[in-house]
N, CA, C and O of each residue as an XYZ file, in Angstrom:
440
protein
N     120.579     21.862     84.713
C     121.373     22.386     83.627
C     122.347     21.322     83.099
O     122.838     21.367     81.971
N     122.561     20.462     83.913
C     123.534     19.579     83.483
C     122.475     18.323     82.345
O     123.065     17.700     81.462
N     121.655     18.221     82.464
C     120.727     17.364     81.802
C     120.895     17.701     80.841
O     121.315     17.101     79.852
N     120.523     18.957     81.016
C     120.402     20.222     79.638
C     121.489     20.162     78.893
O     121.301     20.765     77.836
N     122.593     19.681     78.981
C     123.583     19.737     78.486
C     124.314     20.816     78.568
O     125.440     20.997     78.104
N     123.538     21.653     79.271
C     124.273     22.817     79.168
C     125.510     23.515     79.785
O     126.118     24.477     79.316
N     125.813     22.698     81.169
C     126.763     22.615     81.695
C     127.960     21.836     81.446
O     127.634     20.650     81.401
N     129.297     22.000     81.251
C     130.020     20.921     80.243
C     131.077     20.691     81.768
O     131.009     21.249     82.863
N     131.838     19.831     81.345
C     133.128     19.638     82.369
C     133.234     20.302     83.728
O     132.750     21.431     83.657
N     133.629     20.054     84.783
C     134.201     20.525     85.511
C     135.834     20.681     85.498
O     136.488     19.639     85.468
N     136.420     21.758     85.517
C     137.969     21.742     86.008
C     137.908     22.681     86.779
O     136.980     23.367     87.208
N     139.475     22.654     86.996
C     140.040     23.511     88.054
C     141.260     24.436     87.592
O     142.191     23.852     87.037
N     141.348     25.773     87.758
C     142.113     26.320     87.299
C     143.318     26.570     88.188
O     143.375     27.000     89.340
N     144.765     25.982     86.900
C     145.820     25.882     87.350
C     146.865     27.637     87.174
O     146.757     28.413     86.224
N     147.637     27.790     88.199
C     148.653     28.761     87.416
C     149.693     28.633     86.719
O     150.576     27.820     86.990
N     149.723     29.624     85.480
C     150.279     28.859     84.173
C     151.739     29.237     85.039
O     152.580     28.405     84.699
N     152.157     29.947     85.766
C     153.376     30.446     85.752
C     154.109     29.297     86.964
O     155.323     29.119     87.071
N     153.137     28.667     87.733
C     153.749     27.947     88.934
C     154.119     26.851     88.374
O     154.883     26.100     88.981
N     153.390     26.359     86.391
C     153.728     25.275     86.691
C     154.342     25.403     85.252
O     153.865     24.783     84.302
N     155.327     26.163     85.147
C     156.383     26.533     84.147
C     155.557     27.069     82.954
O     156.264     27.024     81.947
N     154.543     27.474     82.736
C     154.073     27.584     81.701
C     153.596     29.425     81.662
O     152.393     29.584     81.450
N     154.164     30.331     81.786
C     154.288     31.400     81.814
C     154.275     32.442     80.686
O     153.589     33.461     80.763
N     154.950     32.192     79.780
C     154.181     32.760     78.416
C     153.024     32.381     77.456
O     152.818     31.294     76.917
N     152.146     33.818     77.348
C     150.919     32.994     76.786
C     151.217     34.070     75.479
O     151.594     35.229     75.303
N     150.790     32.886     74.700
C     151.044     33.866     73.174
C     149.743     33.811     72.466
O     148.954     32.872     72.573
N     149.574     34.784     71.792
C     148.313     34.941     70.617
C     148.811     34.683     69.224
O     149.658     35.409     68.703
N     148.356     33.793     68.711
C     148.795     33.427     67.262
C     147.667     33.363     66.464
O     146.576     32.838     66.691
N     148.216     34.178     65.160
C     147.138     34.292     64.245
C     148.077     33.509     62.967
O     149.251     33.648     62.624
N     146.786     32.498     62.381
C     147.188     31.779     61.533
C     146.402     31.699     59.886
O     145.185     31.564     59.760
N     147.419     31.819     58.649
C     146.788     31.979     57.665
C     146.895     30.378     56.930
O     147.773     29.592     57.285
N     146.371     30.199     56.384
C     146.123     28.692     55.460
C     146.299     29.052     53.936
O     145.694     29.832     53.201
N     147.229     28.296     53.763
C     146.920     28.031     51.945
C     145.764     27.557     51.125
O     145.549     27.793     49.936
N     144.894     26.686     52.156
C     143.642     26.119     51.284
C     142.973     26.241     52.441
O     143.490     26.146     53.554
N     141.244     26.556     52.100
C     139.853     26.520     52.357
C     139.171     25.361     52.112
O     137.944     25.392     52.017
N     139.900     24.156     51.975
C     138.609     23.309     51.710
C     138.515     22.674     53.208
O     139.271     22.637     54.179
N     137.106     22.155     52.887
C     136.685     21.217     54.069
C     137.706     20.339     54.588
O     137.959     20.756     55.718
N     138.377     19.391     54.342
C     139.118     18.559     54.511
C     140.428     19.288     54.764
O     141.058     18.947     55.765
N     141.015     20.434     53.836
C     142.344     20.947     54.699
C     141.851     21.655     56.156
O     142.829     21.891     56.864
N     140.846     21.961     56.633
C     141.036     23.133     57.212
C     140.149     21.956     58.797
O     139.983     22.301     59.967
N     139.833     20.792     58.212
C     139.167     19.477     59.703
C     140.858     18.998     59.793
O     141.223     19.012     60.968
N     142.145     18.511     58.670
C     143.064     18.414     59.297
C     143.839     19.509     59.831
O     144.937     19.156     60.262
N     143.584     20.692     59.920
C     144.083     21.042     60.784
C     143.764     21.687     61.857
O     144.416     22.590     62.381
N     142.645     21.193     62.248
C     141.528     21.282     63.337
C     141.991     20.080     64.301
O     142.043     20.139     65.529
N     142.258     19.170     63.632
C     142.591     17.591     64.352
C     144.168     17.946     64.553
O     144.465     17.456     65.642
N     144.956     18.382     64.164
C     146.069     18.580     64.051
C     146.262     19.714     65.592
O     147.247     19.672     66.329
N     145.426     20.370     65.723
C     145.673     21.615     67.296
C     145.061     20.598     68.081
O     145.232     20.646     69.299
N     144.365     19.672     67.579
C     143.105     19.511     69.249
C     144.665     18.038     69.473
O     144.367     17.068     70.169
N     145.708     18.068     69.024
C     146.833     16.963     69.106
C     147.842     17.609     70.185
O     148.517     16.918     70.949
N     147.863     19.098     70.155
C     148.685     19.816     70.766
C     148.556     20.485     72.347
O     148.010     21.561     72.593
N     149.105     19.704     73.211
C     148.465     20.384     74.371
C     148.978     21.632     74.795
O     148.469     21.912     75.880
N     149.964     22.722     74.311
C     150.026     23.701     74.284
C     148.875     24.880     73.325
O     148.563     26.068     73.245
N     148.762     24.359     73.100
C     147.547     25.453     72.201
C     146.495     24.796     73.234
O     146.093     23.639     73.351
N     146.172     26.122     74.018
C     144.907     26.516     74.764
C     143.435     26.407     74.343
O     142.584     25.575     74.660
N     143.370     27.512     73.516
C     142.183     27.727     72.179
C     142.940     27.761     71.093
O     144.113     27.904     70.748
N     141.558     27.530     70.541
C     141.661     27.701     68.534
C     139.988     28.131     68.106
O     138.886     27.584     68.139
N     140.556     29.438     67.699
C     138.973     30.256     67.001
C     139.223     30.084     65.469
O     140.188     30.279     64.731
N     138.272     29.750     65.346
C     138.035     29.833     63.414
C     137.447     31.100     63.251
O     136.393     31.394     63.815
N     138.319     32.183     62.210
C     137.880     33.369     62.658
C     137.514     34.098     61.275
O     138.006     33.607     60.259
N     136.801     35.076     61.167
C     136.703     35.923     60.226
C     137.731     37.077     59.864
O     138.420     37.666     60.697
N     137.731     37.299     58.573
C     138.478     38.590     58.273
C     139.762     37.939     57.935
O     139.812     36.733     57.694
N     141.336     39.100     57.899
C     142.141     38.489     57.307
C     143.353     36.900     57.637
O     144.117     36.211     56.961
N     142.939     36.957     58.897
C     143.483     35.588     59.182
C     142.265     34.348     59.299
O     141.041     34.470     59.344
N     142.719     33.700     59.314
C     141.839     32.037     59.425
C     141.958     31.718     60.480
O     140.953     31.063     60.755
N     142.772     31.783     61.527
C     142.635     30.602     62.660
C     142.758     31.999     63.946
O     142.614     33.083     63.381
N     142.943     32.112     65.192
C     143.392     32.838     66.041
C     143.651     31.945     67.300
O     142.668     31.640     67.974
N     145.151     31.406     67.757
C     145.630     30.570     68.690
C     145.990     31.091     69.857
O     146.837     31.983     69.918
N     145.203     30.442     71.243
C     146.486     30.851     72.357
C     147.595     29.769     73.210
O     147.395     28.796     73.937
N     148.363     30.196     72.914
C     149.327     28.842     73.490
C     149.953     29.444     74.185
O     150.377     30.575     73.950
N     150.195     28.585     75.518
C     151.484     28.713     76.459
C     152.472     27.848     76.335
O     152.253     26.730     75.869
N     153.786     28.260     76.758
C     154.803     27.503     76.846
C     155.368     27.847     77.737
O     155.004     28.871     78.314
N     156.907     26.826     78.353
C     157.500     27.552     79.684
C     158.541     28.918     79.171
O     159.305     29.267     80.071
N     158.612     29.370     78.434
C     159.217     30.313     77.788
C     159.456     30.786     75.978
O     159.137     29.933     75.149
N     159.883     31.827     75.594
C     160.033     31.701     74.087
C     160.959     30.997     73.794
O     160.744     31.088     72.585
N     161.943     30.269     73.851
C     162.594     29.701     73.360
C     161.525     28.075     72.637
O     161.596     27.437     71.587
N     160.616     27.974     73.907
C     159.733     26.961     73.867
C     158.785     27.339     72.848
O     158.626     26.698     71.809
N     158.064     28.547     73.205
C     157.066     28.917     72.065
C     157.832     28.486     70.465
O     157.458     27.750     69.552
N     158.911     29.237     70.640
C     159.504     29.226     69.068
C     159.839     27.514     68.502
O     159.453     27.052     67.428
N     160.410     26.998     69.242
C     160.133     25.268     69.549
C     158.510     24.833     68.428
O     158.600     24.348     67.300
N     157.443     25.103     68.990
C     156.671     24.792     68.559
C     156.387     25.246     67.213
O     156.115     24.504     66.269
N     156.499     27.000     67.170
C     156.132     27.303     65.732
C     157.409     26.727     64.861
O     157.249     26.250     63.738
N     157.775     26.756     65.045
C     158.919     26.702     63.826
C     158.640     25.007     63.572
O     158.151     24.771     62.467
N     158.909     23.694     64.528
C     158.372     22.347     64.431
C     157.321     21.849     63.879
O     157.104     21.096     62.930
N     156.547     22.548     64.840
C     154.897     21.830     64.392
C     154.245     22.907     63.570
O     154.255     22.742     62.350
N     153.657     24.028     64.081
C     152.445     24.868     63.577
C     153.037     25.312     62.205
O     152.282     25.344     61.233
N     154.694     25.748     62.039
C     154.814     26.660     60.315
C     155.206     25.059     59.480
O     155.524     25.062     58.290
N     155.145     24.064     60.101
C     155.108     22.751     59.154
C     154.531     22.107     58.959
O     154.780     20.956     58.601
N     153.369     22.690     59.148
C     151.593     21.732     58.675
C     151.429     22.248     57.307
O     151.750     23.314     56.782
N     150.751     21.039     56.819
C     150.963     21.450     55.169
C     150.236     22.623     54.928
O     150.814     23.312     54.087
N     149.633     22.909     55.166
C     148.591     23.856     55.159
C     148.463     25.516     55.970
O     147.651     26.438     56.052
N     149.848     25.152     56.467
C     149.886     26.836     56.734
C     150.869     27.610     56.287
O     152.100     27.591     56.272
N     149.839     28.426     55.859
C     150.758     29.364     54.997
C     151.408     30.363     55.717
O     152.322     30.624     54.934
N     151.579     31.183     56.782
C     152.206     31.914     57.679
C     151.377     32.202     58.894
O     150.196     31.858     58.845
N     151.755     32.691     59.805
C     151.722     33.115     61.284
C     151.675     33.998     61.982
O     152.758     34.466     61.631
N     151.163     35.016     63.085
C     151.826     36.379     63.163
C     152.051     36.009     65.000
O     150.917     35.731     65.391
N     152.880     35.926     66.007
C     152.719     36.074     66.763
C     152.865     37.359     67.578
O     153.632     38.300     67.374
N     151.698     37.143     68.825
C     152.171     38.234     69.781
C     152.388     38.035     71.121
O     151.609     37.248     71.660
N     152.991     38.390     71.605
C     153.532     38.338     73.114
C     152.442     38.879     74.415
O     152.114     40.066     74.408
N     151.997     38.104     75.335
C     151.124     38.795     76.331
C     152.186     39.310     77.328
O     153.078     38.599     77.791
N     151.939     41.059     77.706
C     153.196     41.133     78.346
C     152.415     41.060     80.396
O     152.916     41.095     81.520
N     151.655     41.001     80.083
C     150.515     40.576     81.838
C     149.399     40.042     81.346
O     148.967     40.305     80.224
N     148.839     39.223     82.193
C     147.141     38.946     82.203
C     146.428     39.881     82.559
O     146.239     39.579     83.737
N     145.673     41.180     82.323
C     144.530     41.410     82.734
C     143.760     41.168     83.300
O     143.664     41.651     84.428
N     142.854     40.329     82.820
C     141.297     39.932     83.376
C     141.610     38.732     82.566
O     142.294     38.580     81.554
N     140.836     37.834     83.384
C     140.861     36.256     83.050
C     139.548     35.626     83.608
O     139.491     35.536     84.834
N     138.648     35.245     82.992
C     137.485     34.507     83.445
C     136.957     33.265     82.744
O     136.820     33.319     81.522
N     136.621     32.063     83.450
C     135.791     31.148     82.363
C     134.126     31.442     82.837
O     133.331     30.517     82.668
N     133.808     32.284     83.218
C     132.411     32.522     83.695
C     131.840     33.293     82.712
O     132.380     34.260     82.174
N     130.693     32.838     82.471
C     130.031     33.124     81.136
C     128.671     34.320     81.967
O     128.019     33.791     82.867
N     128.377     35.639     81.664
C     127.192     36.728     81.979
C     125.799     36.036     81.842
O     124.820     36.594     81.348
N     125.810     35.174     82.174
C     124.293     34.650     82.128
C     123.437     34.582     83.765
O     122.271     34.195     83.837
């Protein structure tokens, strides 16, 4: 499978909370422009950020859907307000607060 390409990286999963990183937030992000070129810089612009976890390019009324941790909100807000609501290209934000983890898996049903 690994030939296959189909197997990617190995890691190891850390706990976000042991190592200050305890709030995980869901951010949904809207864009002012659709073109090719706004929407690869700001594709290059998250894969810059090592707090943003994922980034889904998503359907329906938002454009992007983010999860980022930080060691607290003061930190989260740090980021949106700095980096993510001052990219040229975004037009607003909605965050939400995870108040527990649930279920957490990188194991894929195959």
């Amino acid at each position: 499978m690994e030939e296959a390409g189909v197997l990617k990286a190995q890691v190891r999963l850390v706990d976000a909370e042991r190592v200050g990183r305890g709030v995980n937030v869901m951010c949904q992000v809207r864009m002012k422009s659709h073109s090719p070129n706004d929407r690869q810089s700001f594709e290059a612009f998250l894969n810059t950020k090592p707090e943003v976890m994922e980034a889904h390019s998503m359907s329906g009324e938002w454009d992007y859907l983010l999860r980022i941790v930080a060691e607290d909100v003061a930190g989260y807000e740090r980021f949106l307000m700095r980096d993510l609501l001052n990219h040229a290209n975004v037009a607003t934000a909605a965050s939400h607060f995870a108040l527990s983890q649930v279920k957490y898996t990188t194991a894929l049903p195959v």
